[in-house]
N, C-alpha and C positions, 0 to 999 in steps of 0.2 A: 430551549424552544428553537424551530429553525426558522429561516430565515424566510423571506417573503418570496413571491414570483420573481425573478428574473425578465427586465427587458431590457437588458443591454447585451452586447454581443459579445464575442467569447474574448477577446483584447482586452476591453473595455473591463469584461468582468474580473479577467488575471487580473490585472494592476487592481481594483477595488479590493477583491481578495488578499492580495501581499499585502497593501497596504493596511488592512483592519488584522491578517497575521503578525506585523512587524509589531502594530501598537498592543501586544498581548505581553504580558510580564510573563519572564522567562520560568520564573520559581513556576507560576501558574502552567504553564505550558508540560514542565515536570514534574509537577504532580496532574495532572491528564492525565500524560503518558504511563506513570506507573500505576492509576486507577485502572487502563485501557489494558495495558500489560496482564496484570490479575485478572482482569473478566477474560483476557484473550486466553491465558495460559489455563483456567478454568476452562472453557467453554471447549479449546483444543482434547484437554484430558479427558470429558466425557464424549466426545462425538468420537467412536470406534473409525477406523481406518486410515485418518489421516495419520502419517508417516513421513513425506517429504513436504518439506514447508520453505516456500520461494516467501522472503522477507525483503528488505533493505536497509541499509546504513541512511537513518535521516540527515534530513535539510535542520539548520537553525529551527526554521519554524515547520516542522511537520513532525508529527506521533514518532517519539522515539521509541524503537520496538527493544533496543538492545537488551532490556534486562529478558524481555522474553527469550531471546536463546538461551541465557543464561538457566533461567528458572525451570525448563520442562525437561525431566529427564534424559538422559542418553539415544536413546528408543527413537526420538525423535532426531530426523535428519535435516539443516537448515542450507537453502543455496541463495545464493546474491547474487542479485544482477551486474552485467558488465556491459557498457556500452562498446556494441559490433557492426560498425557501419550504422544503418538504419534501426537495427533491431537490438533487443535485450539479449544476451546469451547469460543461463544461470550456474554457475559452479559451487559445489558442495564446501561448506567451510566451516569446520570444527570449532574454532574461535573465533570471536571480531577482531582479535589482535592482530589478526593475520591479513585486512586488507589491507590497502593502499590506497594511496589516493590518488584516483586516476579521471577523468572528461569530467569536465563539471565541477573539481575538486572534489569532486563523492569520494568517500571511499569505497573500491571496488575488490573484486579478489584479484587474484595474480593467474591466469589461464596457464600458469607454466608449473605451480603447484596446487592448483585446485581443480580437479576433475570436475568439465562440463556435463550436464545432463541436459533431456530432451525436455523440452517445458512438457511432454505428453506424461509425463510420470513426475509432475508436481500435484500433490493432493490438493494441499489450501497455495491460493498465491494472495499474498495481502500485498494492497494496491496502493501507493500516497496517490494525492492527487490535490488538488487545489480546493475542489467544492465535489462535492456528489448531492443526488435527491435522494429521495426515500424509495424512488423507485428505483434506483441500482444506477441512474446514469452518472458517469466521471468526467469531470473536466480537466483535464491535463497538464501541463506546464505548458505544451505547444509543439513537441517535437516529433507523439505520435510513437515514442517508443516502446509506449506501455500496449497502445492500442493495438502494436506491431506482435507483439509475443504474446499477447490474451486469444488472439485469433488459433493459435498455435496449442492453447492447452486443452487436453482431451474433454471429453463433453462433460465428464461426471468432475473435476477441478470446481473446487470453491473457490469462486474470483468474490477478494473480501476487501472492497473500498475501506481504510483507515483514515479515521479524520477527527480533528476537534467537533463538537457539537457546534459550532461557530460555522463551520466550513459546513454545513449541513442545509438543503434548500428546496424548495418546493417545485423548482423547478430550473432547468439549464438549457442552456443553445445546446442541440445534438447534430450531431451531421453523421451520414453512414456509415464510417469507416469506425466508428463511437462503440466500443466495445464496454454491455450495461452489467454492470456487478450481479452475483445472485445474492451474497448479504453487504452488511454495513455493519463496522463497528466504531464506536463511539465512546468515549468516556460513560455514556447514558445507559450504552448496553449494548448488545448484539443482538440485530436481527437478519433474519431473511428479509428480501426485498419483496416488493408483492406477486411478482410475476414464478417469482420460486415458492 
């Protein structure tokens, strides 16, 4: 079930958020993740066209995707984000063994062996993010990096907020620069958003 209206403000909300993430037992958090993964790598294998898939290496507490590169055939191409100045740059990466760990301790790819691409020719970009609604909007860690490179993917890009069902709400602070999801995937399932 999600969560109630939102009146607190977007500070206010991170820290309530981490906070009710941190107190989530880890075993629980991994089996989400590999619930999420099966409906993800299902749902990718019947929708014709996607191709290139912009993912990331998780946080402790956010949907770990990695078994999804592992599981979907060859056919599909996966790229990771790299923090560049303000913005995300994505590079093509064959295995996860091959990030590093780079801004933020993320693990990232290496620019100097993973060929970059244009966020214009990523099909699906699956998004973390702290909270989303039902209606596509993301609340971000605070940095705007995400918001910074969604502006940037071609019009027909499925931007697909990932999140526990926990992280999920009726409603968030938006401000313009707020780039809104077309679906949402959840342990619960995937859907489009309503405005998609």
């Amino acid at each position: 079930m999600a969560n109630k209206r939102s009146t607190l403000g977007k500070e206010e909300l991170r820290i309530k958020i981490r906070r009710s993430l941190a107190k989530t037992d880890k075993k629980d958090r991994r089996n989400w993740s590999a619930l999420l993964c099966r409906k993800l790598s299902s749902w990718i294998s019947s929708n014709g066209g996607i191709k290139l898939i912009a993912t990331y290496a998780s946080l402790e507490t956010e949907v770990d995707l990695a078994v999804l590169h592992t599981s979907l055939p060859a056919l599909y191409r996966f790229a990771y984000p790299l923090v560049s100045g303000s913005m995300l740059s994505f590079h093509l990466v064959e295995h996860q063994s091959e990030l590093r760990h780079g801004a933020f301790n993320i693990p990232e790819p290496d620019p100097d062996i993973h060929p970059s691409i244009s966020p214009e020719e990523i099909d699906l970009c699956l998004c973390p993010g702290l909270a989303f609604t039902h209606g596509g909007a993301r609340l971000g860690r605070g940095k705007a990096y995400y918001d910074a490179t969604l502006q940037r993917l071609n019009r027909k890009s499925i931007r697909m907020g990932v999140a526990f069902d926990l992280q999920v709400y009726d409603d968030l602070p938006v401000e313009a620069h707020d780039i809104s999801m077309t679906h949402l995937a959840t342990p619960s399932g995937i859907r489009p958003t309503p405005e998609y």
